[in-house]
N, C-alpha and C positions, 0 to 999 in steps of 0.2 A: 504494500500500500504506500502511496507519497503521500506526503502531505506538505502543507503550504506554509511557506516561511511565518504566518501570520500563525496559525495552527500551533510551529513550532514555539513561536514565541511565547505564547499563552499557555501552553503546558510547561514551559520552562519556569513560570511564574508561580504554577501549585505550589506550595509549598509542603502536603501534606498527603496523602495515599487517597483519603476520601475524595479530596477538592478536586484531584487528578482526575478520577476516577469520573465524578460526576461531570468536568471539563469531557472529557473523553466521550460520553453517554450522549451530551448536549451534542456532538459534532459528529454521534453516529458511530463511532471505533469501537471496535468491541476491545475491551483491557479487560485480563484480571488481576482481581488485588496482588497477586505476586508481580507480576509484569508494571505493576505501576510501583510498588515498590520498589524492585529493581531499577526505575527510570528515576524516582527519587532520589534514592540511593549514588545512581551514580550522576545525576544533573549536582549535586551537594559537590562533589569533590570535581567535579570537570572543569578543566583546563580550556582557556579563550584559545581559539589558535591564531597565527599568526596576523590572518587577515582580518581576523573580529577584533581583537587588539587594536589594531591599526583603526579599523571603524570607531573605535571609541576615545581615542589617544584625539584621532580627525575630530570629530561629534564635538570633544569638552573643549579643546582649542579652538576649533569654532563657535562655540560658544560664548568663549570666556575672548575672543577679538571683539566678534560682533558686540559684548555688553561694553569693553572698553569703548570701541569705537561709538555708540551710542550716546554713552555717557562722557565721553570727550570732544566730539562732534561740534567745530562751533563755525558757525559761516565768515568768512570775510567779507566785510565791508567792500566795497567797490568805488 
């Protein structure tokens, strides 16, 4: 079965076997309580790889530009 990066995101967000579980049910997937445990179990200790890193290193540095640039932002007179 695939599922959709939106999907993934949202079950990476459970936090607990039930919430999984019920996430899972809402979207149709058949899980059992082992199998959602196991995806707990190991979503808790999983490593960003390199390119999700990089998404988030990008994401907070643009962030933290854009709120400088905002908030230092001032027009010249002419």
């Amino acid at each position: 079965m695939t599922f959709t990066k939106e999907q993934i995101r949202k079950a990476m967000t459970c936090k607990t076997v039930d919430e999984l579980l019920a996430y899972a049910n809402s979207e149709g997937i058949s899980m059992t309580p082992e199998q959602a445990e196991e995806y707990i179990a190991q979503n808790g200790r999983r490593k960003l790889t390199d390119e999700e890193l990089a998404h988030v290193v990008a994401a907070d540095c643009a962030a933290a530009c854009m709120s400088d640039d905002i908030n230092n932002y001032k027009t010249k007179d002419k």
